[in-house]
VOPA-70949 format. One record per residue: residue number from 1; x, y, z of N, C-alpha, C, O in turn. Coordinates in nm, 3 decimals, decimal comma. Layout:
<sites>
num;n.u;n.v;n.w;ca.u;ca.v;ca.w;c.u;c.v;c.w;o.u;o.v;o.w
NUM;X;Y;Z;X;Y;Z;X;Y;Z;X;Y;Z
...
</sites>
This chain:
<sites>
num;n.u;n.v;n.w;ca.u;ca.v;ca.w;c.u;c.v;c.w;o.u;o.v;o.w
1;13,760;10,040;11,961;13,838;10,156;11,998;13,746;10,263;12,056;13,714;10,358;11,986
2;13,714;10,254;12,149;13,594;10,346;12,240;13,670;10,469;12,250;13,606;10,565;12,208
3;13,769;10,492;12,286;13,810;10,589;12,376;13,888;10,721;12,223;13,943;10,830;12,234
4;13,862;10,656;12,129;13,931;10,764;12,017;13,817;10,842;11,950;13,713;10,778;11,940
5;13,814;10,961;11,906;13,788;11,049;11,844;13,828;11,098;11,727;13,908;11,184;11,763
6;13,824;11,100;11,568;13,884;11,168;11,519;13,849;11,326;11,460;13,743;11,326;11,523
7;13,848;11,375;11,435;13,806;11,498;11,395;13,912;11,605;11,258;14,026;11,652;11,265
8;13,822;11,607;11,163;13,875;11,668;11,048;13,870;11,816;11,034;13,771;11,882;11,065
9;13,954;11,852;10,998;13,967;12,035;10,934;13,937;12,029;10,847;13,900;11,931;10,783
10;13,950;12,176;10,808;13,869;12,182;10,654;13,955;12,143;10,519;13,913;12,128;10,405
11;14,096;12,132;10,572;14,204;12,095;10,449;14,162;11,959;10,371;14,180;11,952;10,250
12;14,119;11,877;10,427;14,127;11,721;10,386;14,019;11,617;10,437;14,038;11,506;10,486
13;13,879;11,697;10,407;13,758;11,600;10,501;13,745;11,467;10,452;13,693;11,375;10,515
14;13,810;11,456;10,302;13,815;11,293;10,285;13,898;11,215;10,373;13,861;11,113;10,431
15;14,027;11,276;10,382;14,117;11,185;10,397;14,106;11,191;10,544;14,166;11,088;10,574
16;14,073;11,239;10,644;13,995;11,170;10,754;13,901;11,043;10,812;13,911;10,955;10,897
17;13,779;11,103;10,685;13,685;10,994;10,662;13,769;10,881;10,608;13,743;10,770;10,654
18;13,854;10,890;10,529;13,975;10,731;10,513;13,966;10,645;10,635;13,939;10,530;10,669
19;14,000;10,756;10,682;14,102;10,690;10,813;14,023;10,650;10,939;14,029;10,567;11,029
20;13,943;10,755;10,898;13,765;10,639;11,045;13,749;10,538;10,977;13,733;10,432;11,038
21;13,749;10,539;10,842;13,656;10,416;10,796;13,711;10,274;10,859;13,656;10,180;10,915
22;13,886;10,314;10,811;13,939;10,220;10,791;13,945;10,166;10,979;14,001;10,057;10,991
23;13,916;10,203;11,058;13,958;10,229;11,226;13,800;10,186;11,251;13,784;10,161;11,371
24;13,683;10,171;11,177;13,544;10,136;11,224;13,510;10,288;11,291;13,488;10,299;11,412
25;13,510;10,348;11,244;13,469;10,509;11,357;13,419;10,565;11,271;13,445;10,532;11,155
26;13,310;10,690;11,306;13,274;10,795;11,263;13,370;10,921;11,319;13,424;10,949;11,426
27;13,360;10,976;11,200;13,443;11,120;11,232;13,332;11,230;11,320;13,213;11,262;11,308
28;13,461;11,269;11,425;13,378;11,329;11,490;13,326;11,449;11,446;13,374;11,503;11,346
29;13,210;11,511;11,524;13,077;11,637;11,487;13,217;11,727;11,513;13,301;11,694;11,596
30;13,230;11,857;11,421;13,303;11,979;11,445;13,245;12,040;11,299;13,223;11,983;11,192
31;13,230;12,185;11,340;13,183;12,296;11,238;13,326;12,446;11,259;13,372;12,513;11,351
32;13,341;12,438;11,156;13,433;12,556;11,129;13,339;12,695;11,039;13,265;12,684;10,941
33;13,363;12,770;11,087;13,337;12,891;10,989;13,378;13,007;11,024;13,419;13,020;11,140
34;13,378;13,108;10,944;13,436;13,231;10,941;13,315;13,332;11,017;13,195;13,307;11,019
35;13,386;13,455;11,082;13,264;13,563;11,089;13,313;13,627;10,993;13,381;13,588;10,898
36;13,262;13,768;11,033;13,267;13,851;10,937;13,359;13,906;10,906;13,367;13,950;10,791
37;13,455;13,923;10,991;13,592;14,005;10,982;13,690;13,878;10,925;13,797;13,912;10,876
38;13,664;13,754;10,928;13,712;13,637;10,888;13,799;13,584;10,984;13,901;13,524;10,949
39;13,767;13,603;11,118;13,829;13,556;11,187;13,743;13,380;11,198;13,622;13,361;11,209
40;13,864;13,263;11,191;13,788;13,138;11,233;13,729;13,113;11,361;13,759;13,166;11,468
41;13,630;13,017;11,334;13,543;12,977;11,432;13,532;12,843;11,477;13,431;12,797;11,423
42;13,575;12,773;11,535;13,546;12,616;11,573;13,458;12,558;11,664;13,492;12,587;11,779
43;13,320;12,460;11,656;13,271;12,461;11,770;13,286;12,321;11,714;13,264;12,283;11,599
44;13,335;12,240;11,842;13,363;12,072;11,876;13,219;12,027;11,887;13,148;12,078;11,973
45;13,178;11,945;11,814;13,002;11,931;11,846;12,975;11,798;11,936;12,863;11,759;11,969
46;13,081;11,745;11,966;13,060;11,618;12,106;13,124;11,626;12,199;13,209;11,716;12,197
47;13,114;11,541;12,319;13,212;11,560;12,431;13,334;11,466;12,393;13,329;11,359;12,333
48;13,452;11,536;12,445;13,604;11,440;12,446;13,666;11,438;12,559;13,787;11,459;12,555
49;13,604;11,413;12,687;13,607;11,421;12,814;13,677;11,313;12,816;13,602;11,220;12,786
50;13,832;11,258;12,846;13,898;11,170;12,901;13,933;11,065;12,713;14,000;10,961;12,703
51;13,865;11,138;12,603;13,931;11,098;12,520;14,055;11,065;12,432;14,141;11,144;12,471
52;14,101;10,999;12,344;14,214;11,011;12,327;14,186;11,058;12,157;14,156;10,983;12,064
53;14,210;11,230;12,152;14,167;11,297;12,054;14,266;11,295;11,897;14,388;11,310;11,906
54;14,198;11,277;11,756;14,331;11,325;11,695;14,264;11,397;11,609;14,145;11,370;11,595
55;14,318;11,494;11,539;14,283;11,598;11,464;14,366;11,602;11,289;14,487;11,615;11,271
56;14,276;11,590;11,192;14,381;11,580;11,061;14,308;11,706;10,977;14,198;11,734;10,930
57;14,486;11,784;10,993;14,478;11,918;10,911;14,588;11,922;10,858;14,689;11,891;10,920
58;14,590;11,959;10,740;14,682;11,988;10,642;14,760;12,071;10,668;14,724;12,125;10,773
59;14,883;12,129;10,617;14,929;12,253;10,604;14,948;12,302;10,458;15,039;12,372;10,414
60;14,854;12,256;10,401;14,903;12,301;10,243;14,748;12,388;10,185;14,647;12,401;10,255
61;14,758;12,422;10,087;14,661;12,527;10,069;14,647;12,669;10,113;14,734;12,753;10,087
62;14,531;12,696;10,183;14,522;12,795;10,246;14,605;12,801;10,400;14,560;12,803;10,514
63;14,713;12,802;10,359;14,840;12,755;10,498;14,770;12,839;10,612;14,704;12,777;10,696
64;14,778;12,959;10,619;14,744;13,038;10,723;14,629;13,014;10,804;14,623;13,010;10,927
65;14,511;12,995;10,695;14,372;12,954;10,759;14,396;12,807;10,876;14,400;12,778;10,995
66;14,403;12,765;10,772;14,452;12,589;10,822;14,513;12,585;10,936;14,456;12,553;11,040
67;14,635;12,616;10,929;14,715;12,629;11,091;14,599;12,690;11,211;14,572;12,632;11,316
68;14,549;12,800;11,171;14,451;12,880;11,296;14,413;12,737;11,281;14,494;12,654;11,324
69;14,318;12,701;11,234;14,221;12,594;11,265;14,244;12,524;11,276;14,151;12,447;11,252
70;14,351;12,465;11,311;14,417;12,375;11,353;14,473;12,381;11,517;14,441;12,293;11,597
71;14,537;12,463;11,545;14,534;12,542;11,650;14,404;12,576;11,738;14,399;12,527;11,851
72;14,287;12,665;11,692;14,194;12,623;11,778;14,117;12,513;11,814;14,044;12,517;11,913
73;14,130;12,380;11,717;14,077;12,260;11,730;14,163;12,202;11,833;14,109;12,141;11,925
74;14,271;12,212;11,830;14,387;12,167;11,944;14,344;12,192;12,055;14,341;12,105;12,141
75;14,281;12,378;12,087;14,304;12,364;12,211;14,188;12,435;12,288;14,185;12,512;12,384
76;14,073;12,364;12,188;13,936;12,323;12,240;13,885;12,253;12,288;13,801;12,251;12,378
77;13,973;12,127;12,180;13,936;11,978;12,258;14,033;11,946;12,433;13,998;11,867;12,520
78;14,160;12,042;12,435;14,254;12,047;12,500;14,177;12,074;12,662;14,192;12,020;12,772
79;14,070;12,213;12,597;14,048;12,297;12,729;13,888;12,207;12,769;13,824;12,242;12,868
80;13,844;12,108;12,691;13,728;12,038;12,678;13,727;11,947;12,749;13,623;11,893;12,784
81;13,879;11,898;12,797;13,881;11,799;12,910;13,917;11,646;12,790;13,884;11,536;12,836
82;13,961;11,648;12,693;14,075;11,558;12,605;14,187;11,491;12,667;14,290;11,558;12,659
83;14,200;11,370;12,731;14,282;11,315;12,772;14,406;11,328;12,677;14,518;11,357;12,720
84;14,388;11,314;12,592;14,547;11,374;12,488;14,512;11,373;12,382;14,444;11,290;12,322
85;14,579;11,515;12,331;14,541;11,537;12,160;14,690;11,512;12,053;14,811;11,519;12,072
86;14,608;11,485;11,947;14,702;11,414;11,858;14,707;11,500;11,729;14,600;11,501;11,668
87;14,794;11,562;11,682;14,779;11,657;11,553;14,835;11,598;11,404;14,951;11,627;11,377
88;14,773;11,532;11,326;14,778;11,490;11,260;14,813;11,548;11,067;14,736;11,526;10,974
89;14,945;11,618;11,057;14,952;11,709;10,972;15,052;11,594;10,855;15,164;11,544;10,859
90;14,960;11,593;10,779;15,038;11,545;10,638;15,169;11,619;10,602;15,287;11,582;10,601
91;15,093;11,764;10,565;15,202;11,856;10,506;15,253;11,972;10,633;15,166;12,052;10,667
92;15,361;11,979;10,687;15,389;12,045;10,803;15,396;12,220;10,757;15,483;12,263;10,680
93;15,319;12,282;10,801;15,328;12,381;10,726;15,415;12,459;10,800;15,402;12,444;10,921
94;15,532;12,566;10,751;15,634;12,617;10,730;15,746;12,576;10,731;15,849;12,631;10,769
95;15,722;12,432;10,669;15,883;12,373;10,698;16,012;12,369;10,603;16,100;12,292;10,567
96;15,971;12,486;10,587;16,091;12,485;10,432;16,163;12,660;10,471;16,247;12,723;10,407
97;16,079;12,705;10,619;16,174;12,821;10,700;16,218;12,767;10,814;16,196;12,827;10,919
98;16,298;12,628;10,814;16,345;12,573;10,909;16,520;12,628;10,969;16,592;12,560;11,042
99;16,554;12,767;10,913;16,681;12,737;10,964;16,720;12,905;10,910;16,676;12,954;10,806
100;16,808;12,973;11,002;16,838;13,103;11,000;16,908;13,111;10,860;17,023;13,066;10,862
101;16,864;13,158;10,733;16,944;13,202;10,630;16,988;13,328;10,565;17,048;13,347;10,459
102;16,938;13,423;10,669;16,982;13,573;10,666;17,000;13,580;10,805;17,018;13,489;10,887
103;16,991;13,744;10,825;17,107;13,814;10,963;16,904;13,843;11,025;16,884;13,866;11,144
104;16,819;13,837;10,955;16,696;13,912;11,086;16,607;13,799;10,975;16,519;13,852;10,907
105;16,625;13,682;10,960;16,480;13,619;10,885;16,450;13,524;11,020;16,548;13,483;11,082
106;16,361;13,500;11,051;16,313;13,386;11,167;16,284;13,261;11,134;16,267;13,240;11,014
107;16,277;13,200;11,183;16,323;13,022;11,200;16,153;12,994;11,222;16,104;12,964;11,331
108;16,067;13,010;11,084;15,902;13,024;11,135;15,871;12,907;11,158;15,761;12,895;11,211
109;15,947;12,782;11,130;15,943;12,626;11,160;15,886;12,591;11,322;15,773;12,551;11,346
110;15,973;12,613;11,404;16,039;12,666;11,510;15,897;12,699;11,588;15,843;12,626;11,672
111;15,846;12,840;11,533;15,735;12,936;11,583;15,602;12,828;11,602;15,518;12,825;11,692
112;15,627;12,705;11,432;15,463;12,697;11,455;15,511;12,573;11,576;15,449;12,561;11,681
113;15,628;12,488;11,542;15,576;12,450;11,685;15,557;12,463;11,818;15,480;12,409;11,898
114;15,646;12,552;11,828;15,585;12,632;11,959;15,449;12,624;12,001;15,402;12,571;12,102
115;15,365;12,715;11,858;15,246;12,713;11,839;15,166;12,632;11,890;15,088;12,650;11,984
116;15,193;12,495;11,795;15,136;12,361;11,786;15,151;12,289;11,989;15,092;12,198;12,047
117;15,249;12,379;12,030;15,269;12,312;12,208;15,137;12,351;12,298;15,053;12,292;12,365
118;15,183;12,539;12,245;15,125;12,592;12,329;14,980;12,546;12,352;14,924;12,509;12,455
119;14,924;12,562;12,195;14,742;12,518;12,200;14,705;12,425;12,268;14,601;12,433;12,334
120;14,800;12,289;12,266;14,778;12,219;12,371;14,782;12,065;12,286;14,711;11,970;12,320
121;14,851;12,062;12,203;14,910;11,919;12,123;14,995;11,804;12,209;15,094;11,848;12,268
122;14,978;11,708;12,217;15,084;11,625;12,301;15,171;11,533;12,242;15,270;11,467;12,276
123;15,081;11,558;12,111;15,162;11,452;12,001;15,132;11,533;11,823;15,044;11,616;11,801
124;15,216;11,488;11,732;15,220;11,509;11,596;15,284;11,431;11,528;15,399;11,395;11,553
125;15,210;11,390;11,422;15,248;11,286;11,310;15,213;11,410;11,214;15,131;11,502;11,219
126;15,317;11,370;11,121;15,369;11,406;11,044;15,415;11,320;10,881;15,391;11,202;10,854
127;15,469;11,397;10,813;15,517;11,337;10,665;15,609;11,361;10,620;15,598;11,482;10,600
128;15,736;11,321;10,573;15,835;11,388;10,465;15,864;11,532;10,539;15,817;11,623;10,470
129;15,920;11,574;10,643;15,934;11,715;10,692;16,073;11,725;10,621;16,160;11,639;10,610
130;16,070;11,877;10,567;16,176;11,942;10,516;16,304;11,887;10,549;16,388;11,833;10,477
131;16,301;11,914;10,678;16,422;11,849;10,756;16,415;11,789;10,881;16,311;11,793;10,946
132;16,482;11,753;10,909;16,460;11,597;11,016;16,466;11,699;11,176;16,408;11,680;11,283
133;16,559;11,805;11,134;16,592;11,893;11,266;16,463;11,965;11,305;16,475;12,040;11,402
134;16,333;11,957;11,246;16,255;12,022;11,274;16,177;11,960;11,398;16,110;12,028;11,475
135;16,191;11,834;11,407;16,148;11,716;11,521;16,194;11,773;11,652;16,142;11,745;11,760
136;16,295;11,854;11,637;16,413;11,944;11,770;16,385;12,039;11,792;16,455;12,113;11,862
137;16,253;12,079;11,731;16,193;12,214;11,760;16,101;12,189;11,874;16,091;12,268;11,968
138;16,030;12,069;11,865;15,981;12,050;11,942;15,974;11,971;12,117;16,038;11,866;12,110
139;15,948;11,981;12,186;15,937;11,939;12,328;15,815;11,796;12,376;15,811;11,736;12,483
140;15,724;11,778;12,248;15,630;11,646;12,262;15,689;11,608;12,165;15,733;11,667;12,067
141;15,687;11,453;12,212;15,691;11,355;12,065;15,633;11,415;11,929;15,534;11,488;11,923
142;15,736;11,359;11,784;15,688;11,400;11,679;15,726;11,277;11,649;15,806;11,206;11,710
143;15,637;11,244;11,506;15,658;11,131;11,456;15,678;11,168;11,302;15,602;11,250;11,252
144;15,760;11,118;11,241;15,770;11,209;11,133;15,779;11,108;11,049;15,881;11,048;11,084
145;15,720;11,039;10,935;15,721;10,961;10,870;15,747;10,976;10,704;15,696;11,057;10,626
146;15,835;10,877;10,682;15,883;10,889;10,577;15,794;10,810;10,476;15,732;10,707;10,502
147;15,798;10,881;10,345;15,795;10,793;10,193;15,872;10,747;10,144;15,976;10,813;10,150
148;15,882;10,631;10,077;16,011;10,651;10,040;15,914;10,581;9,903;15,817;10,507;9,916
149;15,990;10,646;9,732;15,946;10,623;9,619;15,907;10,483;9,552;15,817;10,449;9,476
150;15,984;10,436;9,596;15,957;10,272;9,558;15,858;10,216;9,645;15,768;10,149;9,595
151;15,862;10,230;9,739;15,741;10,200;9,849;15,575;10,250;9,784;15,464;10,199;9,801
152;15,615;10,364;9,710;15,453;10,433;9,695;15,382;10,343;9,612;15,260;10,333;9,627
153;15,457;10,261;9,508;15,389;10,220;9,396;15,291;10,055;9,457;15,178;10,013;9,433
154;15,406;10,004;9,541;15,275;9,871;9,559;15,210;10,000;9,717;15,176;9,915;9,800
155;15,199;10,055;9,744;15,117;10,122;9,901;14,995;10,147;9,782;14,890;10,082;9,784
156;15,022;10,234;9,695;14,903;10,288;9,584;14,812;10,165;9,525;14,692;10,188;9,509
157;14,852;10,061;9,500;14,822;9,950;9,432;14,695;9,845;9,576;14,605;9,762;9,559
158;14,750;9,902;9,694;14,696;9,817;9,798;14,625;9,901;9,881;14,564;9,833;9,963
159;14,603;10,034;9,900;14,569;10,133;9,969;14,444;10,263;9,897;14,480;10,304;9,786
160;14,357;10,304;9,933;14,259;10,433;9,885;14,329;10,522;10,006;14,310;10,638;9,968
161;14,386;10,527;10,107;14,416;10,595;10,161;14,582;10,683;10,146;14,604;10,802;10,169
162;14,645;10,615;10,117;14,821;10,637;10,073;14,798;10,742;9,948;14,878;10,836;9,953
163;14,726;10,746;9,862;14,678;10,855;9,733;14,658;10,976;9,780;14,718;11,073;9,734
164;14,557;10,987;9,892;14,498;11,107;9,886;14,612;11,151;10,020;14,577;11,264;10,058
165;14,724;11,106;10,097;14,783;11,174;10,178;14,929;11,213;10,107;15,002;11,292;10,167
166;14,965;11,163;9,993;15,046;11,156;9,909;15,014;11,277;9,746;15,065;11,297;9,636
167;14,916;11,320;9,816;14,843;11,384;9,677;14,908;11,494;9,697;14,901;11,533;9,581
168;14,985;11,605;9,769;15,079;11,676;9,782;15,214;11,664;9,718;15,294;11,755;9,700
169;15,233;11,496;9,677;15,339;11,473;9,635;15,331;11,457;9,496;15,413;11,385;9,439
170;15,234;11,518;9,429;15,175;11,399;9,308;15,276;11,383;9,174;15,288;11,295;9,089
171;15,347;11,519;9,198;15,458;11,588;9,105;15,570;11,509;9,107;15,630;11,479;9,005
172;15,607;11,469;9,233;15,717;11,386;9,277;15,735;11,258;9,231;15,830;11,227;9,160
173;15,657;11,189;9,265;15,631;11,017;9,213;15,492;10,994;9,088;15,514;10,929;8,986
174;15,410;11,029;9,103;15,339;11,017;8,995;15,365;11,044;8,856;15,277;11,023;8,773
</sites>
C-alpha cells in the first residue's frame, strides 16, 4: 500500500498505531502542540504529495481541542498537495446536538460538518452516530458504521483493535 499515509491526533495514538500495524505501515511523522495562548499547532513532518491521506481523531475527551486538531490536520495535509483526505473519527463529536430542540439552539452537528468540508475532508468514517440523519449534513461521503452488541463479543475475542475503538462504549457492552 505505497500510496497511504496514516496519521494520528492526540486523542488515540494507540489506536492508530493498531491500525498501521495491522495495514504493514508506519504512522505517519506529525507533532501537535500548544503555544502560549493555547492556540494548537500542527506541523505534518513528511510529504503527502498525491497521497491517499487518513487521519484518526477522536471526538471524545478534550472535544474542543481534538476537533481544532483535527481540522488543522485536515487541511494541511489538504493544502500540502494530499490527493484525498480521509477523517477517521470513532466518536463524532457533537452528535447528540443533531436537531433543532428549542426556538434559537443550533444544530452544532450540522456546523462541525460543515467544518469537517470546509478544512478540506473528502471522506469520514465514523461509529455508532447519534443519528443516522447526521450523514445528511454532509455533502462527501460518510461512512458510518455500526456495532451491533452481539457482534462485539466474538470481534473482542478475535481483534486488539475492536477494544480500544469500542472503549468509548465500555459502559454499554462491557
Amino acid at each position: 500500500m505505497p500510496n497511504i499515509k496514516i496519521f494520528s491526533g492526540s486523542s488515540h495514538p494507540d489506536l492508530s498505531q493498531k491500525i498501521a500495524n495491522c495495514l504493514s505501515l508506519e504512522p505517519a511523522k506529525v507533532v501537535t502542540k500548544k503555544f502560549s495562548n493555547h492556540e494548537t499547532c500542527v506541523e505534518i513532518g513528511e510529504s503527502v504529495r498525491g497521497e491517499d491521506v487518513y487521519i484518526v481523531q477522536s471526538g471524545c475527551g478534550e472535544v474542543n481541542d481534538n476537533l481544532m486538531e483535527l481540522l488543522i490536520m485536515i487541511n494541511a495535509c489538504k493544502i500540502a498537495s494530499a490527493s484525498r483526505v480521509t477523517a477517521v473519527i470513532p466518536c463524532f463529536p457533537y452528535a447528540r446536538q443533531d436537531k433543532k430542540d428549542k426556538s434559537r439552539a443550533p444544530i452544532t452537528a450540522k456546523l462541525v460538518a460543515n467544518m469537517l468540508s470546509v478544512a478540506g475532508a473528502d471522506h469520514i468514517i465514523t461509529m455508532d452516530l447519534h443519528a443516522s440523519q447526521i450523514q445528511g449534513f454532509f455533502d462527501i461521503p460518510v461512512d458510518n458504521l455500526y456495532v451491533d452488541g452481539g457482534v462485539i463479543g466474538v470481534l473482542v475475542l478475535k481483534s486488539t483493535i475492536i477494544p480500544t475503538v469500542l472503549s468509548r462504549f465500555s459502559s454499554r457492552w462491557f
